[in-house]
VEXMAR-410136 format. One record per residue (C-alpha): x, y, z. Coordinates in steps of 0.02 Angstrom, whole numbers, plus 50000, padded with zeros to 5 digits. Example, Ala and Ser with C-alpha at 12.3 -4.5 7.8 and 13.67 -1.06 7.14 Angstrom:
REM VEXMAR-410136
506154977550390
506844994750357
REM end
This chain:
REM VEXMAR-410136
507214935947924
507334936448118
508334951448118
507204959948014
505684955948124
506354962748275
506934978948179
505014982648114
504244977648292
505724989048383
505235002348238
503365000248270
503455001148458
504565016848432
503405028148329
501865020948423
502715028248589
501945047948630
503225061548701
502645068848871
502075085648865
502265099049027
500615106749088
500215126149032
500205139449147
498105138649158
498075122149244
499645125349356
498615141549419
497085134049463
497735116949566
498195129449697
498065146849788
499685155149854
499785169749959
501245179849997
501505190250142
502785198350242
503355186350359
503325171250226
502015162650108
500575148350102
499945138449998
498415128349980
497985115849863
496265110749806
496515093049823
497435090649984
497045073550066
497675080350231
496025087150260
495195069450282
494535069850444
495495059450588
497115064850514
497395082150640
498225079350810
496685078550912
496095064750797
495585045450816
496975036950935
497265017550926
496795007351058
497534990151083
496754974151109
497074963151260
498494951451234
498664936751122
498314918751183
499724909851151
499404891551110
500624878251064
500784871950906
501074855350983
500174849451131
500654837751249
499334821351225
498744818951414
497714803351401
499404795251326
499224779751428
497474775651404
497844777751211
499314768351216
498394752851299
497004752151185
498274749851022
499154737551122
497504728251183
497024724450965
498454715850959
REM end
């Protein structure tokens, strides 16, 4: 019975799968313009996210903050002796 579960739900997943299918030559032709010329070729596509601005070389530079303050994660107790004599003073 088990076997014969798993080969319907390996069957069903099977058929219910769709084959990939290539683009035609329409939409291939409009996603982009190419021109040819003598000393080479270009090509520009319609969608090109290199054409966001701050992205050329004279664009937005980073600028760094000031440096981190460094803290310790454990800090020396100054007021040691004062704390120290007022558990020993309850007792």
């Amino acid at each position: 019975m088990r076997t014969l579960l798993s080969l319907a739900a390996s069957l069903a997943l099977a058929l219910a799968i769709q084959p990939a299918h290539a683009q035609t030559g329409a939409a291939k032709q409009t996603d982009y313009f190419e021109s040819k010329e003598a000393d080479g070729s270009s090509v520009i596509f319609k969608d090109d996210p290199m054409k966001a601005q701050g992205l050329d070389a004279s664009g937005a530079t980073l600028q760094m903050r000031g440096r981190p303050i460094r803290t310790l994660l454990i800090r020396p107790r100054l007021q040691f002796l004062q704390e120290l004599t007022k558990s020993v003073e309850s007792l």
